[in-house]
C-alpha positions as CSV (number, residue, x, y, z in Angstrom):
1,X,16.6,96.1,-29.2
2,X,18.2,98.3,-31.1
3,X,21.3,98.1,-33.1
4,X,24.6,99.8,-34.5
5,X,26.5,99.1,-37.5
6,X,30.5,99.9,-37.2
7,X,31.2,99.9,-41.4
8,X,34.5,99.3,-42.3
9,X,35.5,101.5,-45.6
10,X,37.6,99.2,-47.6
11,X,38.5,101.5,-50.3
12,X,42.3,101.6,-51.2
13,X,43.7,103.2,-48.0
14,X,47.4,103.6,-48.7
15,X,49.2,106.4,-50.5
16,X,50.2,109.5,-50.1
17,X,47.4,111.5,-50.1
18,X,44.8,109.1,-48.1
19,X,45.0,110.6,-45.0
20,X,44.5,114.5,-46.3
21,X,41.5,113.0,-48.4
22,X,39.9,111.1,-45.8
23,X,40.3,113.8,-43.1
24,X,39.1,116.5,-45.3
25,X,36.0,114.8,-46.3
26,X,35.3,113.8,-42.8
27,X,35.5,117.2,-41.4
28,X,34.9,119.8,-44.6
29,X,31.6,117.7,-45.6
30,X,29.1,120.5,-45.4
31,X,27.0,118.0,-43.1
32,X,29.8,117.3,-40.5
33,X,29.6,119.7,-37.3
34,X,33.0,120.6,-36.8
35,X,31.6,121.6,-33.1
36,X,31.0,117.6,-32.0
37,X,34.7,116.3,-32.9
38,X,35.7,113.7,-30.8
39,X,39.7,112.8,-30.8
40,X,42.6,111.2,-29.3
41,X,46.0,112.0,-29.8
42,X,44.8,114.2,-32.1
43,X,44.7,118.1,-32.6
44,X,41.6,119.6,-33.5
45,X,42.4,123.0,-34.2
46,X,42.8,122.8,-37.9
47,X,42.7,120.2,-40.6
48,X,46.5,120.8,-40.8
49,X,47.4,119.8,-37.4
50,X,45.3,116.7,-37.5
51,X,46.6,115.8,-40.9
52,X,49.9,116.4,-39.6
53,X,49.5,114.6,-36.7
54,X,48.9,110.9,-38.3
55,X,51.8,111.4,-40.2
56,X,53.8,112.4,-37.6
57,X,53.2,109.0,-35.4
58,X,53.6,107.4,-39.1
59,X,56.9,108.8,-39.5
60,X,59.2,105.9,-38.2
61,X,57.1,103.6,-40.2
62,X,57.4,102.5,-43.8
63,X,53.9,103.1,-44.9
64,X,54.1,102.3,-48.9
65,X,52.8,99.2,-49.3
66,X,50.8,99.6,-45.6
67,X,47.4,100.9,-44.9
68,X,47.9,104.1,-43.6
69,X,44.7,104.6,-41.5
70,X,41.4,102.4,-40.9
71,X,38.0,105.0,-42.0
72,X,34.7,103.3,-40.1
73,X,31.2,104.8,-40.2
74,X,29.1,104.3,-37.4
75,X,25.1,104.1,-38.1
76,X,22.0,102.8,-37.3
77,X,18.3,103.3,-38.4
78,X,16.8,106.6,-38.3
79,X,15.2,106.5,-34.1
80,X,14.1,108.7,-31.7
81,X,17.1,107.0,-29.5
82,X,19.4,106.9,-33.1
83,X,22.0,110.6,-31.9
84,X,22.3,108.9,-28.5
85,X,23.4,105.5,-29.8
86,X,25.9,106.9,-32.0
87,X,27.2,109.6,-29.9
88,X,27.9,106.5,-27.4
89,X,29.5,104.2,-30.0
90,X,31.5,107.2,-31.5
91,X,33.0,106.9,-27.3
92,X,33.4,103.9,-26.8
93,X,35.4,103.4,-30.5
94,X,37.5,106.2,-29.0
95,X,38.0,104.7,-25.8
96,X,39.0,101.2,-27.5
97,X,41.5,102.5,-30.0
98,X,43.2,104.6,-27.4
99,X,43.5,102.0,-25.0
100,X,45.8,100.6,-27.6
101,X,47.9,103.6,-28.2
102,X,46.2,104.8,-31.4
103,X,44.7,107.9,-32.7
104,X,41.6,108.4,-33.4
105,X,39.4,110.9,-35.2
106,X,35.7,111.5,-35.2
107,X,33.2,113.3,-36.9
108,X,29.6,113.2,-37.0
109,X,27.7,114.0,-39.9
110,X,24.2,114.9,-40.0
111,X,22.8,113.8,-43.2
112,X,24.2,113.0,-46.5
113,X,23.3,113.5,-50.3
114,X,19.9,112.7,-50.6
115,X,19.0,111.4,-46.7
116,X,19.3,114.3,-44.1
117,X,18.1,111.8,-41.4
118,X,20.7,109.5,-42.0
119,X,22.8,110.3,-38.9
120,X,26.3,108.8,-38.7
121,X,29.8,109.8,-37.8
122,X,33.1,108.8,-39.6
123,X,36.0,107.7,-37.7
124,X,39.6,107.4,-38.6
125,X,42.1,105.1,-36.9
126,X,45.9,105.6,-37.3
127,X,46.9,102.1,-38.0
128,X,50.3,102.9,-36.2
129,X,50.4,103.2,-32.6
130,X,52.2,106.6,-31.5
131,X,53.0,104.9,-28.0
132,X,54.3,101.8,-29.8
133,X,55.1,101.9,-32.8
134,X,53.1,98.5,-33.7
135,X,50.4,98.2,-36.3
136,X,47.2,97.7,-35.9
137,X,46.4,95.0,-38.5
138,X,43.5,94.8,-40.9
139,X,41.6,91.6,-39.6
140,X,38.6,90.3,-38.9
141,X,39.9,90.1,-35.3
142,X,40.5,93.5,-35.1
143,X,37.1,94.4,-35.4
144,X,35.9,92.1,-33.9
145,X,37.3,93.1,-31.2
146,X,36.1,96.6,-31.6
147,X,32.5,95.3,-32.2
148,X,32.8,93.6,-28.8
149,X,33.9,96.5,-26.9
150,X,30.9,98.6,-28.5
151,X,28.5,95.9,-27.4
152,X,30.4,95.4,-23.7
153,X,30.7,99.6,-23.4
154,X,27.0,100.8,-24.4
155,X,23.9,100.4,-23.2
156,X,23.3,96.7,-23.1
157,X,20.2,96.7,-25.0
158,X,22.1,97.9,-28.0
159,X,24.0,95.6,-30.4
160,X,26.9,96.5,-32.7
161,X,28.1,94.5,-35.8
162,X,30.5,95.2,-38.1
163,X,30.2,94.9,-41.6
164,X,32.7,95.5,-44.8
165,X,32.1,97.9,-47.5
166,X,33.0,99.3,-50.8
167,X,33.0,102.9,-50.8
């Protein structure tokens, strides 16, 4: 069997300039490939537009004291099978999130400092609907949920936890 991680960064993210930060790292990283974004609700032209366009379905919100967006990793151990299994997750966390009106951004990276085979793709979540307006709280429910739909959406010999960390 093999198996996904969804990890949830929990790393302050509120303030005005977690979005740009988090977006910039996802997508200037010198190993993300800018060529295998996968969005919703989401431009992908230029790091402007997408910056622009969580704050724009943030706009009618007071975001101060709020977490502005939700930053996940997807990964699993280095496999033969591990580019399929992610690419699949980074889908069906798509799918999920937009189901509920919210937009999402995803990047995959391939490698990081010090591990070039450690595959995995960043996502960020608006916490604020645009078709809503609600938000998206930060609960174990929430991802559990998510978790589920990764586990009900890929291949069914693949299992998805979630798991919390410091960044």
């Amino acid at each position: 069997m093999k198996d996904g991680k969804i990890l949830v960064i929990e790393s302050p993210h509120q303030g005005d300039r977690v979005i740009e930060n988090v977006v910039n790292y996802m997508v200037n990283s010198p190993f993300a490939e800018r060529d295998e974004v996968i969005s919703y609700g989401i431009r992908t032209d230029s790091v402007l537009h997408m910056i622009e366009d969580f704050y724009a379905a943030q706009s009618r919100s007071d975001m101060d004291r709020h977490r502005r967006l939700f930053h996940l990793i997807l990964t699993t151990r280095a496999s033969g099978m591990m580019d399929t299994i992610l690419e699949e997750g980074a889908l069906a966390l798509r799918d999920h999130f937009a189901l509920l009106g919210h937009q999402v951004l995803l990047v995959p990276h391939y490698g990081s400092e010090g591990d070039h085979k450690n595959h995995h793709w960043h996502a960020a979540v608006n916490t604020i609907s645009y078709s809503t307006g609600r938000r998206l709280l930060d609960k174990y429910e929430t991802f559990n949920a998510l978790r589920d739909h990764l586990n009900q959406y890929t291949r069914s010999s693949w299992t998805w936890q979630c798991k919390q960390r410091n960044r």
